[in-house]
C-alpha positions in Angstrom: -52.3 39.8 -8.8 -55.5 41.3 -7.6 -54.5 45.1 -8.6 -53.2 43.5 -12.3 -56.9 42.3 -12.9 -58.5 44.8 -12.2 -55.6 47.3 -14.4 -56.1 44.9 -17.3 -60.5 44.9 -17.1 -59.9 48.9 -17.2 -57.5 48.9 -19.9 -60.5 46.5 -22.3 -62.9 48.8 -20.8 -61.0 52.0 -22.3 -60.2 50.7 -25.5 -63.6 48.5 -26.4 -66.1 50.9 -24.4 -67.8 48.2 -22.8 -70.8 49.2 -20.3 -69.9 50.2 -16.5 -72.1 47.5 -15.4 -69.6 44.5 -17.3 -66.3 46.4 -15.8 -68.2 46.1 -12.2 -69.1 42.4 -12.5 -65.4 41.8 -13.8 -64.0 43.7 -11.2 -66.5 41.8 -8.4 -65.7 37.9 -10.3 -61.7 39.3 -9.5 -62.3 39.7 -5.5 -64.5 36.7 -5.2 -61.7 34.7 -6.9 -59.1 36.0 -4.9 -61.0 35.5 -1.6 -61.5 31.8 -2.7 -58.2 31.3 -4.0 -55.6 29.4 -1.6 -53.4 31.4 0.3 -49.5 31.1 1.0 -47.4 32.9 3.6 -44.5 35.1 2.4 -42.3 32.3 4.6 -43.7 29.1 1.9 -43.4 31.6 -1.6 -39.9 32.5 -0.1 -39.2 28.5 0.7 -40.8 27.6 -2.9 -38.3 30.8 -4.4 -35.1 29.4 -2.7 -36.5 25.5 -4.3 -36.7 26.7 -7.6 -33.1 28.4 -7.1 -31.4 25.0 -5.8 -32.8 23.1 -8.8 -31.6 25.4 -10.9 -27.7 25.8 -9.4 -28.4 21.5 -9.6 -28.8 21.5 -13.1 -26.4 24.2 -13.9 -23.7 21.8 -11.9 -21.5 19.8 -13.9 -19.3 16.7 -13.4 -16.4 17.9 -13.9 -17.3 21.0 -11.0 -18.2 18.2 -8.8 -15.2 16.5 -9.1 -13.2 19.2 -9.0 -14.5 19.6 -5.3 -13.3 16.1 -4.5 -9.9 16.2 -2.5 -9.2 12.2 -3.2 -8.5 11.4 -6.4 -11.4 10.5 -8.8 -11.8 9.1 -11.9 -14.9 9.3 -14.4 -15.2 6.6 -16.8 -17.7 5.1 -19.7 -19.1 1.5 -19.9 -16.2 0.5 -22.1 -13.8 1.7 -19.7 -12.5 4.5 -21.2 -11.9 7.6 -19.1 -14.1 10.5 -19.0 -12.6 12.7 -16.9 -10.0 12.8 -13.9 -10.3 15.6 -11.4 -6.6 17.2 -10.4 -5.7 15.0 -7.7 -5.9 11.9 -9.9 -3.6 13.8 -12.2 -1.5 14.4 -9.8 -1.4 10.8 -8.3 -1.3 9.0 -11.8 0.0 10.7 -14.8 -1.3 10.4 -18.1 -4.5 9.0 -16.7 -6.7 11.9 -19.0 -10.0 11.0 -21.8 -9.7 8.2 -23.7 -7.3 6.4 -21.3 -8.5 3.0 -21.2 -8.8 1.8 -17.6 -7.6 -1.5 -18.1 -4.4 -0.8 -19.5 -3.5 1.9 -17.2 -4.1 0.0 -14.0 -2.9 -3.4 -14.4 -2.6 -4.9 -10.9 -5.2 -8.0 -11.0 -7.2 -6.3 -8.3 -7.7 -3.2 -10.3 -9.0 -5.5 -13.4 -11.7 -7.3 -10.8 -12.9 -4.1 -9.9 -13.5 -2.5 -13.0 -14.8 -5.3 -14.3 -17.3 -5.8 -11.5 -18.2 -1.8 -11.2 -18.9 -2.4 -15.1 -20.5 -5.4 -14.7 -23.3 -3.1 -12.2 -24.7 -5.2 -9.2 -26.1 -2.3 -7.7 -24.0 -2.2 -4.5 -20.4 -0.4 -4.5 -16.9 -2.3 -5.1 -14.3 -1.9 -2.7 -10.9 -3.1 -3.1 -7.1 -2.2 -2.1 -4.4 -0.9 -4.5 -0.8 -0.1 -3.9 0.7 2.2 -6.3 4.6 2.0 -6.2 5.6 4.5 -8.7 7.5 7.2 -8.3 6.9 6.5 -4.3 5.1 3.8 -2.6 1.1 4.7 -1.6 -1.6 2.4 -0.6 -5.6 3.3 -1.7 -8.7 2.2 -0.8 -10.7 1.5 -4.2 -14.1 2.6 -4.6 -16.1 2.1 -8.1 -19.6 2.3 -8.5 -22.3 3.6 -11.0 -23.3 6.9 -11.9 -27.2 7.5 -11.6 -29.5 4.9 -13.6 -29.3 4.6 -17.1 -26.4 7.6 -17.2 -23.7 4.7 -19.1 -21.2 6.4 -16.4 -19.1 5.1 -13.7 -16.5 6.7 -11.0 -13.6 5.3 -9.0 -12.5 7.1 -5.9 -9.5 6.8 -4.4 -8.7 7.1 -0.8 -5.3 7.6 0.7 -4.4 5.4 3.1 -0.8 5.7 3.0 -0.6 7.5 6.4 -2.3 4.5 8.1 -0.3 1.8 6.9 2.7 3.6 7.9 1.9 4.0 11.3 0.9 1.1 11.8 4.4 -0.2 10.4 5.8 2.2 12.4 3.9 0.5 15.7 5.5 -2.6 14.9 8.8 -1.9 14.3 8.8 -0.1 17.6 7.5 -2.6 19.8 10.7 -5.0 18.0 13.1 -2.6 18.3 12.1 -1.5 22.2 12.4 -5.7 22.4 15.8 -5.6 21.2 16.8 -2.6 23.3 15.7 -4.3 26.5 17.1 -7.3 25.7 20.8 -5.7 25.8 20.8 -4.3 29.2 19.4 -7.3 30.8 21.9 -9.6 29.3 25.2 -6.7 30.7 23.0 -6.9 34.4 22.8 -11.0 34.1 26.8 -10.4 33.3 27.4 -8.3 36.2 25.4 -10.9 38.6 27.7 -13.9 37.4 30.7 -11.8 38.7 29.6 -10.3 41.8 29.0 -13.8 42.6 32.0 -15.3 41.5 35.5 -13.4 40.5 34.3 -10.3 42.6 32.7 -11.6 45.2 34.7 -10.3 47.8 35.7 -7.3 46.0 34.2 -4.1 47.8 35.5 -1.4 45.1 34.5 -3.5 42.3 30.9 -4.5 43.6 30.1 -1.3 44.0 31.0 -0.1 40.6 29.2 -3.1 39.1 26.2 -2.0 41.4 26.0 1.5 40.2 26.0 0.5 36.7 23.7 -2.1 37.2 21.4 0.4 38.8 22.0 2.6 35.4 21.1 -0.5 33.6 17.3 -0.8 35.2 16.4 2.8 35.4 17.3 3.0 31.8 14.9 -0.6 31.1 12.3 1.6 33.3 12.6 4.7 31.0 12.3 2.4 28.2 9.2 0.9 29.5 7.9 4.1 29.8 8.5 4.9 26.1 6.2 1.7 25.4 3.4 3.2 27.1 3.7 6.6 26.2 3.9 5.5 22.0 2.3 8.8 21.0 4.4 10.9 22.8 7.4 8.9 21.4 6.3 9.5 17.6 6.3 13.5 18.5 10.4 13.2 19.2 11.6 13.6 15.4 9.5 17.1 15.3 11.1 18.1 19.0 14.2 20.0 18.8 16.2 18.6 22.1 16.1 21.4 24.9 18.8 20.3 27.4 22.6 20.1 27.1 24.3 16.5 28.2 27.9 15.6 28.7 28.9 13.4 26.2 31.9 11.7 27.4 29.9 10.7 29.8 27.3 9.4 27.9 30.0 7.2 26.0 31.7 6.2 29.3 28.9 4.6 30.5 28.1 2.7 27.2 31.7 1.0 27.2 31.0 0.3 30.8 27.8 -1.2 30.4 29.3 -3.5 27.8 32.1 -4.6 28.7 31.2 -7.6 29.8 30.1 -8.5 26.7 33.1 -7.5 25.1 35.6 -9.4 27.3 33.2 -12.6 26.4 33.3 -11.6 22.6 37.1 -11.8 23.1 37.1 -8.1 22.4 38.9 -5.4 24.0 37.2 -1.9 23.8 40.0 0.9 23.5 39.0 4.5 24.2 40.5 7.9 23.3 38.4 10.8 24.9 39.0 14.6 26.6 39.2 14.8 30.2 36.9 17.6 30.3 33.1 17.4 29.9 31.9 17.7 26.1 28.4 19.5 26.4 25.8 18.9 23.6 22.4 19.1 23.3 19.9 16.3 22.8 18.5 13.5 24.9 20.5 11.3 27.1 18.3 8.0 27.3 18.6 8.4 23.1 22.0 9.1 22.2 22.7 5.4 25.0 21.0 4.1 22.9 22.3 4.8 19.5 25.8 4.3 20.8 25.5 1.4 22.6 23.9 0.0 19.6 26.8 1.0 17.7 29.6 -0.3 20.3 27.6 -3.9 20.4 27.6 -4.2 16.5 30.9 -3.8 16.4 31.9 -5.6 19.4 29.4 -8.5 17.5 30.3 -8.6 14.3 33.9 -7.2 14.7 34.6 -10.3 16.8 37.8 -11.2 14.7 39.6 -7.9 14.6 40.0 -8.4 18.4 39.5 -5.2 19.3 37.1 -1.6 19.0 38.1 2.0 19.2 36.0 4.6 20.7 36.5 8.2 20.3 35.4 11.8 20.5 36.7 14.8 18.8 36.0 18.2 17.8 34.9 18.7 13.9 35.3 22.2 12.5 32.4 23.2 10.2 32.7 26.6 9.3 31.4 29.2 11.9 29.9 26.4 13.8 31.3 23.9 15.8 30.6 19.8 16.1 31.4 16.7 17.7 32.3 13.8 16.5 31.9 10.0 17.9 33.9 7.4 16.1 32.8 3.8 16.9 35.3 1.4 14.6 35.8 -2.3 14.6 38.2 -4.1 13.0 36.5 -7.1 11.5 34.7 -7.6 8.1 31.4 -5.3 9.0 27.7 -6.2 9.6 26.6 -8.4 6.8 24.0 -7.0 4.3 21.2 -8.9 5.6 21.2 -6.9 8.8 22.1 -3.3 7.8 18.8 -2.0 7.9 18.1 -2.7 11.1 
């Protein structure tokens, strides 16, 4: 700034020939104003530079940019409650949600009317509320609406996923019921076994120790299962595990119709089976597919009480290049009512 003075008072003193003594006092009044003047580091004019840039790239930011950066789905609206703008993921979430959507009518649910209405009516402090959207597939959001700014007439509604959560947390519960049920079935074939060892078989050496043996199966298996309750995280990790072991699967089924016949022969049902005498190798998990069959041979021995007895069976299934096995569980009574199928 200096050297541009002193350029400019030579360039009036070449064009207006003003004295030498004037351009040396101008040029003198230049260095004793820059000595005076307050000086900044290059560190504060490249800090003030960079300021002046952000402001800039601030004001040069738009709405729509900004919610274009939001993953949740976000919503823009005026003080009538007409839409202003939706960024992609509320498209995607809600159709037909674009400007000049009115609010009200698009989200009826009562909750959705409070919060508008008290985001509108402007408080100060955000509104928070919960929202399930059920169409085309069931999701659960956290509601947010608040104000744009002061004095901007503008409002947003952000919402947040919480689909996820809610179902694990179903998930949680219906596993701690189901591990319930599970444990509830071989305690009930062990108090079965008791009542005979104690009674008809009392004296019975061959049958006690068969009865033994499965009864030992019986509380291994409860101990696995306890396991599984502690170990709930490694248990929702199964469905994404391919199974790495091969098990024999008559035996597998064997043991099932052991296990419960007792319960059978109480049902007044008699449990029929029609298997190879050769081992039938598969792969999966041994502690799951007991379970799922045993569930199955108990349903039917349940609620195919009156057809008096249940056929269990395992056979080859040809599908194309590959082979398959198949396990056929059938009763002969009227079937599970509707009430319980979806357990």
């Amino acid at each position: 700034m200096l050297a541009a003075g002193i350029v400019a008072v030579l360039a009036v003193y070449s064009i207006a020939e003003e004295s030498t003594f004037f351009v040396l006092v101008c040029i003198a009044a230049l260095f004793v104003a820059a000595a005076v003047a307050p000086r900044r580091t290059g560190r504060q004019r490249r800090a003030e530079a960079a300021a002046v840039g952000e402001r800039s790239a601030l004001e040069r930011l738009s709405g729509e940019n900004l919610a274009a950066a939001v993953a949740d789905p976000l919503i823009l609206f005026d003080g009538a409650g007409t839409v202003v703008h939706a960024n992609d993921a509320a498209l995607d979430a809600f159709a037909a949600v674009g400007p000049g959507i009115s609010l009200q009518l698009k989200f009826r649910a009562p909750e959705m009317q409070e919060l508008i209405a008290a985001t509108l009516a402007g408080n100060g402090s955000p509104q928070v509320a919960g929202y399930v959207e059920r169409v085309p597939i069931e999701r659960v959001y956290r509601v947010t609406g608040s104000a744009i700014g002061r004095g901007t007439g503008l409002y947003v509604l952000v919402f947040k996923d919480q689909s996820e959560a809610r179902r694990i947390d179903r998930m949680r519960a219906d596993f701690i019921a189901n591990a319930s049920h599970e444990l509830r079935t071989p305690l009930a074939s062990i108090a079965g076994f008791v009542e005979t060892l104690r009674g008809p078989a009392r004296n019975d050496a061959a049958a006690r120790d068969h009865f033994l043996q499965i009864m030992q199966n019986q509380t291994s298996r409860m101990a696995r299962l306890i396991d599984d309750l502690l170990s709930l995280s490694r248990l929702e990790m199964k469905p994404y595990l391919k199974p790495g072991a091969k098990i024999d699967l008559r035996t597998v089924v064997q043991s099932v119709v052991d296990s419960l016949n007792p319960l059978a022969r109480e049902s007044g049902v008699k449990i029929e089976t029609d298997m190879p005498d050769h081992a039938v190798e598969v792969p999966g998990d041994r502690d799951e597919l007991f379970q799922v069959f045993e569930n199955l041979l108990e349903n039917a021995c349940k609620y195919g009480q009156s057809g008096g007895r249940v056929t269990v069976s395992i056979g080859n299934v040809e599908t194309g290049p590959q082979r398959e096995v198949a396990v056929t569980i059938r009763d002969f009574g009227p079937g599970i009512p509707e009430e319980h199928i979806h357990r």
